[in-house]
Wavefront OBJ file of the C-alpha trace (Angstrom):
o trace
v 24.374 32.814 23.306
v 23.463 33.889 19.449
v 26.980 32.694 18.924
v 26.119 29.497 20.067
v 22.694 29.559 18.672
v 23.774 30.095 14.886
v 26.121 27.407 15.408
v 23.558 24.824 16.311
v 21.466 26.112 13.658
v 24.163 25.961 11.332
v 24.870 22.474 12.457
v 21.278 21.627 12.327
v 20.802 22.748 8.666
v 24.361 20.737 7.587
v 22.952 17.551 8.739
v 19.359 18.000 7.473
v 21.250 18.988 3.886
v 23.608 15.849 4.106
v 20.738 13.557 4.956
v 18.421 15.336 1.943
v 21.766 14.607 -0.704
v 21.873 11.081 0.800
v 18.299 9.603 0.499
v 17.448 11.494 -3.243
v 18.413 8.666 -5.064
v 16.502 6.640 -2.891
v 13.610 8.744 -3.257
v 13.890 9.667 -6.838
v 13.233 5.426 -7.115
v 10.677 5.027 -4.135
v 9.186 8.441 -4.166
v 9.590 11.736 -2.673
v 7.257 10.126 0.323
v 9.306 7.801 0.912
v 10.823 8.502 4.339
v 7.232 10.918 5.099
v 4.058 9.269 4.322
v 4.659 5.884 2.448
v 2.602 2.761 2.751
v 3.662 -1.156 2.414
v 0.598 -2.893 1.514
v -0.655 -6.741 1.445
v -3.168 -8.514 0.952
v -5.468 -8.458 3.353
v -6.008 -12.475 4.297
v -2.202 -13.361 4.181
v -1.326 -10.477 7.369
v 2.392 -10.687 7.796
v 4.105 -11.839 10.710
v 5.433 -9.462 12.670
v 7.852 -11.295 14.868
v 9.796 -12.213 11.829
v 9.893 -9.073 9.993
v 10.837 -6.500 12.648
v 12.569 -9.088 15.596
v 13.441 -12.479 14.112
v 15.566 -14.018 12.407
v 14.908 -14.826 9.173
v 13.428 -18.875 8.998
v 15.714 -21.409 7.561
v 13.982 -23.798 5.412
v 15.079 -26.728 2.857
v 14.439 -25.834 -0.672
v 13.161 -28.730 -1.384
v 9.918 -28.417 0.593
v 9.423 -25.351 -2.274
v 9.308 -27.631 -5.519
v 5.925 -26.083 -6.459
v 4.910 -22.876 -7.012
v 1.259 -20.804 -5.738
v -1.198 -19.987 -8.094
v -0.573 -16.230 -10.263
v -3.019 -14.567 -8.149
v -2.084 -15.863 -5.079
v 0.505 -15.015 -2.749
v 0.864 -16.965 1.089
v 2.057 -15.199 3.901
v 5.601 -16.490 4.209
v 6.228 -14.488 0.923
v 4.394 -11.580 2.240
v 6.665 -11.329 5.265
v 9.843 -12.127 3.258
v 8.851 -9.104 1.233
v 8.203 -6.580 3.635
v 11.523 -7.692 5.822
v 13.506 -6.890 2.890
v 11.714 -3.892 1.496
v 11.748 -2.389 5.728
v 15.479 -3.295 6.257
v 16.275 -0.892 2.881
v 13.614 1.973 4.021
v 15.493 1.108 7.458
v 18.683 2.746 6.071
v 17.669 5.530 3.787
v 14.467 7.018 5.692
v 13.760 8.269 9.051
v 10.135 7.398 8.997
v 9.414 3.678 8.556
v 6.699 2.703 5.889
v 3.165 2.026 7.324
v 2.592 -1.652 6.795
v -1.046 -1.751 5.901
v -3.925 -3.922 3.954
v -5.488 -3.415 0.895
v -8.419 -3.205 1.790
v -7.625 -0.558 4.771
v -6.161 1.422 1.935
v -8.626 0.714 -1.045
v -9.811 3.855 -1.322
v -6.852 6.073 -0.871
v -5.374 6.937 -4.429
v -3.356 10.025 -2.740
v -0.985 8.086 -1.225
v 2.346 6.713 -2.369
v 3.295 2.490 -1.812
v 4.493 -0.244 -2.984
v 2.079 -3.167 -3.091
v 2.741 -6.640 -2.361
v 1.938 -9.754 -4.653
v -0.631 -9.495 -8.156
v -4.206 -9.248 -8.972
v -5.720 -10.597 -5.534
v -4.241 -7.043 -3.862
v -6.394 -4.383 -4.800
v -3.261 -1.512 -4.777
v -1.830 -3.922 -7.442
v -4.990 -4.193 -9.483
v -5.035 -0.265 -9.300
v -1.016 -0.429 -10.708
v -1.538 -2.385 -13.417
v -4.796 -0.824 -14.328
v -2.611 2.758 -14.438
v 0.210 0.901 -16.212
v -2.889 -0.516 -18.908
v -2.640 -3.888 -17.893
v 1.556 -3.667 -19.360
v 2.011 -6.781 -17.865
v 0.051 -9.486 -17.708
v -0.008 -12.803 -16.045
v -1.036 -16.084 -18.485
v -0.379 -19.386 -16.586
v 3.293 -19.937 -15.318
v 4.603 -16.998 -17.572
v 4.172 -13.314 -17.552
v 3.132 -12.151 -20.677
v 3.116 -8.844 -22.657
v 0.238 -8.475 -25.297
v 0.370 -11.719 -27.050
v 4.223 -12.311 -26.297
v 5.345 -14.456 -23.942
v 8.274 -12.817 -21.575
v 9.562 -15.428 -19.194
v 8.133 -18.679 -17.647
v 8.382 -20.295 -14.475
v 10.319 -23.419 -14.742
v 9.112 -25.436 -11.888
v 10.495 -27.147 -9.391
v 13.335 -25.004 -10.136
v 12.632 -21.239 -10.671
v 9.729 -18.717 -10.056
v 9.469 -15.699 -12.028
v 8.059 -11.491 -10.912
v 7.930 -8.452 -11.998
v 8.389 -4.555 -10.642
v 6.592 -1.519 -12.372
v 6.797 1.656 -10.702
v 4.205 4.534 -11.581
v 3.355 8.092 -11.416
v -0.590 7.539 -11.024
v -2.876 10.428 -13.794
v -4.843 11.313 -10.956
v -2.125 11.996 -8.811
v 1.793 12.401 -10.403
v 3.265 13.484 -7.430
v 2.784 10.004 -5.802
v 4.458 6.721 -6.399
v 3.147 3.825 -7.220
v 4.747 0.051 -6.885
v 3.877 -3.151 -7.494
v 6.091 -6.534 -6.922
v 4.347 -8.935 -8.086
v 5.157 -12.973 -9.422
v 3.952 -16.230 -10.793
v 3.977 -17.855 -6.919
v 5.485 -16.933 -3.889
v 9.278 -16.827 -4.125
v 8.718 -14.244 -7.861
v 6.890 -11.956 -5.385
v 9.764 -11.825 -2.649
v 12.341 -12.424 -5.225
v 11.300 -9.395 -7.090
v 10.985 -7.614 -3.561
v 13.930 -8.255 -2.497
v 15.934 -7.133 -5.941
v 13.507 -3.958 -5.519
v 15.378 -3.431 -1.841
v 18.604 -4.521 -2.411
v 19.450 -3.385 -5.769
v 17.825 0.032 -6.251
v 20.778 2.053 -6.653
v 21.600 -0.104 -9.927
v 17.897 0.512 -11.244
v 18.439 4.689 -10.746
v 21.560 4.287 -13.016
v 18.954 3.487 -16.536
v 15.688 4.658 -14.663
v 16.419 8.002 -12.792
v 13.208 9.008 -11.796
v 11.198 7.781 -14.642
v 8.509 4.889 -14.546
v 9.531 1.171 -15.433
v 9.232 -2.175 -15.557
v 11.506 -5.404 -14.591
v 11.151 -8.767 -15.451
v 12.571 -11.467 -12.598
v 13.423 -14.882 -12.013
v 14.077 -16.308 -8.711
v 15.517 -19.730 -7.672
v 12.711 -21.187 -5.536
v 14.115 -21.389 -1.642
v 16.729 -18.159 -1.739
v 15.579 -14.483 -2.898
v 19.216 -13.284 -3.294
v 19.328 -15.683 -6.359
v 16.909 -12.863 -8.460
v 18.385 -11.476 -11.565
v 16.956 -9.140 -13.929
v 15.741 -10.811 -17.121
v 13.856 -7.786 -19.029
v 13.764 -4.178 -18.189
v 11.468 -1.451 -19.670
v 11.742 2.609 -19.167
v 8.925 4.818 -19.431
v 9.812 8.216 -20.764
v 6.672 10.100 -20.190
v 3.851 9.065 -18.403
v 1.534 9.686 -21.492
v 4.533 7.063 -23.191
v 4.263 3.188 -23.426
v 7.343 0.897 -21.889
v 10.228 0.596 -24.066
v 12.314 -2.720 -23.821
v 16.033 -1.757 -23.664
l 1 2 3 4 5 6 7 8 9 10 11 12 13 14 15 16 17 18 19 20 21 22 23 24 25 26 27 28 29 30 31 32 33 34 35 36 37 38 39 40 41 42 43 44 45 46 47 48 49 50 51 52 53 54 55 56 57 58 59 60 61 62 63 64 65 66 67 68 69 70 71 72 73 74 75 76 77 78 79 80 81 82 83 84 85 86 87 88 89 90 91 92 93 94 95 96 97 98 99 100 101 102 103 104 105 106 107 108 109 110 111 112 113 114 115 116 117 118 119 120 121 122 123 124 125 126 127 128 129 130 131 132 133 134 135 136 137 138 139 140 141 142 143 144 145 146 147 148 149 150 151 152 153 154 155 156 157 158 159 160 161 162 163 164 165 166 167 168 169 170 171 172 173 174 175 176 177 178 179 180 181 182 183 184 185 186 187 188 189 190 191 192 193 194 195 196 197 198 199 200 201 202 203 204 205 206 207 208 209 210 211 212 213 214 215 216 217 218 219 220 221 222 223 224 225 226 227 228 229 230 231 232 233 234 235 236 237 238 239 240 241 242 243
């Protein structure tokens, strides 16, 4: 029987190291929550729909009923549940723990905690991002801005523009902090979905460090997102460098 016991335990250890070597990329990106403790938060009057995140398919729609983009601060709940569907699906293969979906406002006051927030200054985890980040980013119109210098603009009916920064918070650097934001709704999902599905490119310049990425989506299909800008933090006492 200790034969047999040390063998399991052996086997038991092999498989927790394996699984440890597999997710650290994922988790040098996300967090070292991610997989434990980790939060997916939205706004708190568009609540996702659950049916189509975690059992439907996803809705086919013609573009062309997207010619116009929401307002900055705004984000509806179709792009709220495209966002968490794709950020899930990517936790879905990397942790063993899914991400608590929750609301801002059910979170507000919990700073020790490590997320990634959904759409721009109307969720209050965002508004705590960006305040952390010292307002890096900026929305001004249909563009996102940095300082006085325009970055990218949303060229309606055509494209929507987002952005990604990721954060070690002051008050607490052992948490993550992430915000996809965008000009309307398909720059929020857009930059979601490039957040899921293209994270392992992102470690290659970004490692662990804190950064920022500039987006622009087709409107009607978040696979179209490409990276337009990227910025690397070096320390978190550092500003963003463009590279």
């Amino acid at each position: 029987m200790a034969v047999i016991d040390c063998i399991t335990f052996l086997i038991k250890s092999i498989r927790m190291l394996w699984h440890w070597l597999w997710t650290w990329k994922f988790r040098q990106i996300f967090g070292k929550d991610a997989g434990d403790n980790y939060h997916i938060i939205y706004y708190q009057k568009y609540v996702p729909d659950r049916r189509i995140v975690f059992i439907g398919p996803k809705p086919k729609v013609k573009r062309s009923l997207y010619r116009h983009s929401t307002n900055l601060t705004t984000i509806n709940s179709c792009a709220t549940t495209r966002s968490i569907g794709h950020l899930v699906y990517s936790f879905g293969t990397k942790a063993k723990t899914p991400p608590a979906i929750s609301s801002d406002s059910d979170t507000d006051e919990k700073m020790d905690i490590s997320f990634i927030s959904i759409g721009g200054l109307t969720n209050l985890k965002s508004c705590d991002v960006l305040k952390e980040a010292a307002c890096f980013l900026n929305f001004s119109g249909d563009s996102i801005v940095q300082g006085n210098t325009k970055l990218i603009t949303a060229t309606l009916p055509d494209t929507d523009c987002g952005f990604i920064i990721k954060i070690h918070p002051s008050s607490n650097p052992k948490r993550t902090w992430l915000c996809c934001a965008g000009v309307g709704e398909w720059g929020t999902s857009g930059a979601a979905w490039f957040l899921a599905m293209k994270w392992k490119e992102i470690y290659k310049w970004t490692k662990d460090k804190s950064f920022a990425i500039i987006t622009k989506t087709a409107i009607g299909s978040d696979e179209s997102t490409q990276l337009v800008h990227r910025f690397l933090r070096f320390s978190e006492t550092s500003e963003f460098t463009k590279l």
